[in-house]
C-alpha positions in Angstrom: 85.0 118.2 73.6 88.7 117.9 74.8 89.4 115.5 78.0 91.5 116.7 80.7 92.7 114.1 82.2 94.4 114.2 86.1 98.0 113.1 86.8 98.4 109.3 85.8 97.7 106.8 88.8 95.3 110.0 90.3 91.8 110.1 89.8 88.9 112.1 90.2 86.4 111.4 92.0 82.4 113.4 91.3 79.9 113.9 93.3 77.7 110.8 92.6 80.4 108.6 93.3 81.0 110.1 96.9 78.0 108.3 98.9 80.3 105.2 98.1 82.7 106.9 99.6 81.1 108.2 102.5 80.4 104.5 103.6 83.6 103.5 104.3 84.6 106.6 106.1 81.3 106.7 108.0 81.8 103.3 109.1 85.1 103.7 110.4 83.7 106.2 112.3 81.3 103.7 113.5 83.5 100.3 114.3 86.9 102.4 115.4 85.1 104.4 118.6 83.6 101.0 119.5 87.6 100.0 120.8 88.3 103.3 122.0 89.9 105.0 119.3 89.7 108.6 118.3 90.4 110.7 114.9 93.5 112.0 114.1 94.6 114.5 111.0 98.0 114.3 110.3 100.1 116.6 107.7 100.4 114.8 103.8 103.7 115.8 103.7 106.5 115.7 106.6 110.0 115.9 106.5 112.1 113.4 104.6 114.0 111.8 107.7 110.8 110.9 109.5 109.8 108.2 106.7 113.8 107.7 105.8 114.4 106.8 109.5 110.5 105.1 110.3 110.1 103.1 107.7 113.9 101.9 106.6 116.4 103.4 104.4 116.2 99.2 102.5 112.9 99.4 101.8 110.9 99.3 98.4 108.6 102.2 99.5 111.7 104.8 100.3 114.4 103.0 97.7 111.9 103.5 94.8 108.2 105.1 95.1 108.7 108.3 97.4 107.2 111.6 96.0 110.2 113.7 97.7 110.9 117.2 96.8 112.9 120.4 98.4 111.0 123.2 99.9 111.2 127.0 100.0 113.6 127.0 103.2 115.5 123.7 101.2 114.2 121.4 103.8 113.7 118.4 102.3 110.1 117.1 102.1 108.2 113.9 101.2 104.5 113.2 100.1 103.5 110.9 102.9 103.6 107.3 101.7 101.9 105.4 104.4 100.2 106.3 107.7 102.3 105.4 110.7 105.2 107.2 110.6 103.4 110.6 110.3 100.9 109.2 113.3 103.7 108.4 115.6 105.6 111.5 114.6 102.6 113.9 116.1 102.3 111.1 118.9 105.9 111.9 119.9 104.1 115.2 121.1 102.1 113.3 123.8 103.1 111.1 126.6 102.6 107.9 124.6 106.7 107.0 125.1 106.0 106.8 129.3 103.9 103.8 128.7 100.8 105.4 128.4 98.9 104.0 125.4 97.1 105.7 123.0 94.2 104.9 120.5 93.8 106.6 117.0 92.6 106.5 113.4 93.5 108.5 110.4 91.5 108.6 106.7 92.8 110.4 104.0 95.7 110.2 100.5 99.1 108.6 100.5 101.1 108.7 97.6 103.5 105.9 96.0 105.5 106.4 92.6 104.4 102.7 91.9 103.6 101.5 88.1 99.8 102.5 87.9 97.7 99.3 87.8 94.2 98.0 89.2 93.7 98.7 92.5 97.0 100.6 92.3 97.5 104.6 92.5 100.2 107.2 92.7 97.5 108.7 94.5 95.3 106.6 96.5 93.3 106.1 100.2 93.5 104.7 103.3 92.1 104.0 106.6 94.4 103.0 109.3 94.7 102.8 113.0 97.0 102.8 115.5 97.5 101.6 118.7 100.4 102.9 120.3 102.5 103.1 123.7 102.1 99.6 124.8 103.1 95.9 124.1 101.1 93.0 124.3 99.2 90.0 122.4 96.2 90.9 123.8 95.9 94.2 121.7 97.6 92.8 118.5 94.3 90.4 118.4 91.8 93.3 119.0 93.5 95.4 116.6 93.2 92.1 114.1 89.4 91.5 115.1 88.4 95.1 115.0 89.7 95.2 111.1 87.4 92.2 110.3 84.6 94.0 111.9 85.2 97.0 110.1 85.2 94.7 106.2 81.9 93.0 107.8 80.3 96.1 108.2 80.9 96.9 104.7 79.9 93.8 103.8 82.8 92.1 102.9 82.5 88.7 102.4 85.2 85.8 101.6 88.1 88.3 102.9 91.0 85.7 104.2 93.5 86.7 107.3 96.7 85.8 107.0 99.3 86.2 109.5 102.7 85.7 110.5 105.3 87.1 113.2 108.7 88.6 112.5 109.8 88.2 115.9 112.1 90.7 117.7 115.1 92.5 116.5 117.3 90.1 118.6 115.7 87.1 116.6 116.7 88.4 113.2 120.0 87.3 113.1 119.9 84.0 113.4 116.5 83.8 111.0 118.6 86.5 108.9 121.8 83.8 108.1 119.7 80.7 107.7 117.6 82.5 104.8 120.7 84.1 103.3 122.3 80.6 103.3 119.7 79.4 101.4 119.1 82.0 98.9 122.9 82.3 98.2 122.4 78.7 97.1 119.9 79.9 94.4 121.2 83.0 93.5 121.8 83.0 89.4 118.3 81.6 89.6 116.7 85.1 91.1 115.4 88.3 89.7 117.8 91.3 89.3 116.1 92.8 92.5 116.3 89.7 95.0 119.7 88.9 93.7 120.7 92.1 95.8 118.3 91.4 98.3 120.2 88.5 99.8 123.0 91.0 101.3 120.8 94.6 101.6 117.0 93.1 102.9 117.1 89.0 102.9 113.5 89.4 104.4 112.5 91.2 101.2 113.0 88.0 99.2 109.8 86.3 100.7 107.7 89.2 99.6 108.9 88.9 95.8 106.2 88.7 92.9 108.4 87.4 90.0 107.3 83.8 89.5 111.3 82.5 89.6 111.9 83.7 93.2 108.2 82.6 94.6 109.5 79.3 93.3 112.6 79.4 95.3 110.8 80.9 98.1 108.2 77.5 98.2 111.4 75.5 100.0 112.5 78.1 102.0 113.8 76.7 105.8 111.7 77.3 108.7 113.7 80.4 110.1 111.0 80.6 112.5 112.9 77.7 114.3 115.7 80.4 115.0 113.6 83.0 116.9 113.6 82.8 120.5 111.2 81.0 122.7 109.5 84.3 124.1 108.9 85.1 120.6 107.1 82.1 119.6 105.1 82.0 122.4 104.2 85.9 121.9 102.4 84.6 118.3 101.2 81.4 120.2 99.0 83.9 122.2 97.8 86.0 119.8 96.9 83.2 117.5 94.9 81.7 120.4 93.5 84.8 120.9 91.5 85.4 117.9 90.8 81.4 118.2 88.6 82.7 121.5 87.2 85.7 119.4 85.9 83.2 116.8 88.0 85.0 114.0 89.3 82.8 111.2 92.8 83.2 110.2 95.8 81.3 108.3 99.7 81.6 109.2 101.9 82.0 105.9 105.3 81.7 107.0 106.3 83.8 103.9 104.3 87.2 105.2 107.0 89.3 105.7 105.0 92.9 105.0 106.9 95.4 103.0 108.1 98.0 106.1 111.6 97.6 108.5 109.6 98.6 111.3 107.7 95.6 111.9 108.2 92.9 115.1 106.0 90.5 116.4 102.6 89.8 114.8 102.1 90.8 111.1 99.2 90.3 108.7 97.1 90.8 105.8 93.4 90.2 104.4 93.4 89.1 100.9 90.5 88.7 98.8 89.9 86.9 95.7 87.8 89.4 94.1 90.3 92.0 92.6 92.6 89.8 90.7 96.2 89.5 91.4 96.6 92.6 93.7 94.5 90.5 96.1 95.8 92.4 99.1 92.8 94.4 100.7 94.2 95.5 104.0 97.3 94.9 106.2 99.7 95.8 108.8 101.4 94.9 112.7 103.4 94.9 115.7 106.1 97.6 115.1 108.9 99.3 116.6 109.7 102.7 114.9 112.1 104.8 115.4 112.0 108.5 114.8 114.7 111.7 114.4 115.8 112.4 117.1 114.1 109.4 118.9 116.6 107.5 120.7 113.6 104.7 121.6 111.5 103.4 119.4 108.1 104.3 120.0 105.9 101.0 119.7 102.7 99.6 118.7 99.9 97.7 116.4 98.0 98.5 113.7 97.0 98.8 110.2 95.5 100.1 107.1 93.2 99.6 104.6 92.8 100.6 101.0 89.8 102.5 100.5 89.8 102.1 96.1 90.8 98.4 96.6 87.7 97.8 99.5 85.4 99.9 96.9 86.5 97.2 93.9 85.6 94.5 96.3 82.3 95.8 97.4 81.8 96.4 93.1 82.7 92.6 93.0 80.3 91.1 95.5 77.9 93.4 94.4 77.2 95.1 97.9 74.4 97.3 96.9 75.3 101.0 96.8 73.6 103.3 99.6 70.2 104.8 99.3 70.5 108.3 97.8 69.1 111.1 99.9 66.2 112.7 98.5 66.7 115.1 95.7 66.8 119.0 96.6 63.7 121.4 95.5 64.6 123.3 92.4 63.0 127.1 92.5 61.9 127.9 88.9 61.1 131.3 88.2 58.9 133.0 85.3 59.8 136.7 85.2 62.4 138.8 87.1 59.9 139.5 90.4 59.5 135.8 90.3 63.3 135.4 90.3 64.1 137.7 92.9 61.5 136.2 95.5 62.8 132.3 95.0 66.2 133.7 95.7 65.2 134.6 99.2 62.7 131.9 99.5 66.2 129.3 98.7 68.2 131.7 101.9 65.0 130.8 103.6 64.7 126.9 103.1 68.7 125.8 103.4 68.5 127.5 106.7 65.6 125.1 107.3 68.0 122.2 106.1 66.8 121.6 103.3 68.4 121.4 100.0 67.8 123.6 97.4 68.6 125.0 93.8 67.4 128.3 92.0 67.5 129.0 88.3 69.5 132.5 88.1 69.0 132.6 84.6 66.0 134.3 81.9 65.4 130.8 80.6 61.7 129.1 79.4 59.6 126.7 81.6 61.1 123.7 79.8 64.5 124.4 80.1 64.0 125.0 83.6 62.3 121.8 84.1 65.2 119.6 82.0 67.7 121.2 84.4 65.6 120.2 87.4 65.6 116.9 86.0 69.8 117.4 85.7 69.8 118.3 89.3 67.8 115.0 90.2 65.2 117.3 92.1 63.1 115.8 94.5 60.1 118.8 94.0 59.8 122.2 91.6 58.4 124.8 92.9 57.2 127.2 89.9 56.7 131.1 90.7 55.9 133.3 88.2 53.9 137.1 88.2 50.3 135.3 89.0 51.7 133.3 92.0 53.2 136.2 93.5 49.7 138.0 93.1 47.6 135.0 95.0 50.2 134.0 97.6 50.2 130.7 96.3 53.1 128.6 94.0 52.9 125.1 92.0 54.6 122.1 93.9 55.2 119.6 91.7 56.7 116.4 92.6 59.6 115.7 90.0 59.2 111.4 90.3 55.6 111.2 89.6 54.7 114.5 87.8 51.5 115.3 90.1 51.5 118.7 90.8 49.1 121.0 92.8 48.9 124.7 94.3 50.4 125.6 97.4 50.4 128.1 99.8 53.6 129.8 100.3 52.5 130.2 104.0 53.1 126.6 105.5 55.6 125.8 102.5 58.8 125.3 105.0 57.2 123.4 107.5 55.7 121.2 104.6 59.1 120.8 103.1 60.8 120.2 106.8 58.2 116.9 107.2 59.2 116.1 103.6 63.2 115.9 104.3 62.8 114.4 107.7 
């Protein structure tokens, strides 16, 4: 049989692979409303300018990996690649830039041009949230303590927090010209990329993968000597913070995150168990500005990968949720038979519970291998005789006992059953 495969770095994803799924969306829907944070559905695609200007005409994401295209009307249109912008876009519509803050969390596709790889899709997931409207310590440390509640409830274990702050826009050029000083000393020594990094995105250096510049990048000065003293002790705080909410963390001075629109606090939570793309969730303090948005609109918050959390739960082995029960599979000797179990299925889904008919002439065994296909719970066989007495044969599908029922009773039976 010929394989049809999706669009390299895509995936499909079946039915039987969905309860794992469903966990990590049903437990953001848990954790998030504990802090006061609502759902929000955002459009996958927005107009160009709103990542172009939001996330930085210098960075990786909109240099390189944007899925953009023109539409009908020759707008032109890009495949969201991250969360934020797109959040703060419809927040814009609200009275978030009047100081008034405002709590929300997304779940759905982004999509990257990126070199497929482990952990890695042109196509792939997220959870995120957003705090947004107001600035303060105290709320980049919830946002940060509120993400490791989330990985605990999925039962994450040995995830690391790392974080780091990028200070304020006024700090960045003093930090800016003692790392450019440094890396224009090494320079013939760099990748391709960095080597044009020191005079487009310095900051971009620190963030580089090729083992010659993370080299370089060891002995890099502390440019967080340059920032200004309100800066400093705006991380002081935060760190302190999640000191007094008994979460772990680490500072890496080399945590720059991948986005222009980040000031103040940044992190990450890395986890050894999905190899070198180790990077399981991430984001900060930003200040992002919009079209047509003169101020930036600010705030904290971040995003998770749901196929990199799912390869993490595989690797600690987090045992996958209990199935449901199985629905009840009608099988039908005869066409009277057939006929009946199709209003007898109308009957029991709009009891709630599950069920599937055979629509097909076909014997009592195949009926009974496709039961077994469905993963039925219970048969329930009709045929010219049962219709005669009133009565049908229940079989239970896991054991193979089977007895005669009355059809009278057979719904409330079945309600009990799927409790």
């Amino acid at each position: 049989m010929a394989k049809f495969s999706p669009p390299p770095g895509t995936a499909d994803i079946f039915p039987e692979e969905m309860p794992l799924w469903n966990r990590l969306e049903d437990s953001a829907r848990r954790i998030f409303p504990l802090y006061g944070y609502g759902e929000l559905r955002t459009p996958i695609f927005e107009s160009t300018e709103v990542f172009k200007r939001g996330i930085g005409d210098e960075t990786e994401v909109v240099q390189k990996e944007m899925y953009t295209f023109e539409d009908r009307g020759g707008r032109s249109i890009t495949l969201r690649p991250e969360g934020t912008a797109g959040v703060m876009r419809a927040l814009l519509n609200t009275d978030v830039m009047n100081g008034n803050e405002k709590r929300v969390f997304y779940i759905g596709p982004m999509f990257r041009g990126e070199r497929p790889a482990a952990g890695r899709r042109r196509q792939f997931h997220q959870v995120g949230v957003e705090n947004a409207g107001r600035v303060a310590p105290e709320l980049d440390a919830e946002n940060m303590a509120m993400m490791m509640q989330y990985l605990d409830n999925l039962e994450i274990s040995g995830a690391k927090l790392v974080i780091n702050t990028r200070g304020v826009q006024a700090d960045r050029g003093p930090a800016e010209e003692m790392l450019s000083k440094y890396f224009q000393q090494h320079i013939g020594d760099m990748c391709d990329d960095c080597q044009t990094r020191v005079t487009r995105n310095v900051w971009r250096i620190l963030d580089c993968k090729q083992a010659c510049c993370k080299e370089i990048v060891k002995n890099t000065p502390d440019y967080l000597s340059a920032y200004s003293s309100e800066s400093r002790a705006y991380f002081d705080s935060v760190c302190n913070l999640l000191t007094s909410f008994n979460v772990d963390f680490e500072i890496d001075k080399q945590l720059v995150r991948g986005l222009d629109y980040y000031a103040h606090t940044v992190f990450e939570v890395i986890h050894p168990g999905i190899g070198a793309q180790s990077a399981i969730a991430g984001g900060g303090r930003y200040e992002l500005y919009l079209p047509e948005n003169k101020k930036p609109i600010v705030g904290v918050g971040f995003a998770a990968g749901l196929e990199r959390l799912l390869m993490v739960q595989e690797a600690l082995k987090v045992a996958a949720p209990v199935a449901g029960k199985g629905p009840v599979f009608l099988i039908s000797m005869g066409a009277s038979a057939r006929a009946f179990n199709m209003k007898l299925a109308q009957d029991l889904r709009n009891a709630n519970i599950p069920v599937v008919v055979e629509v097909e002439e076909k014997s009592m065994k195949a009926q009974m291998r496709a039961a077994n296909r469905a993963n039925a719970a219970f048969g329930i066989i009709c045929g010219d005789d049962e219709l005669e007495t009133g009565k049908v044969v229940f079989k239970d599908m896991e054991n193979g006992s089977q007895e005669e029922r009355s059809r009278n009773g057979l719904i409330e039976f079945l309600q009990t059953t799927y409790k």
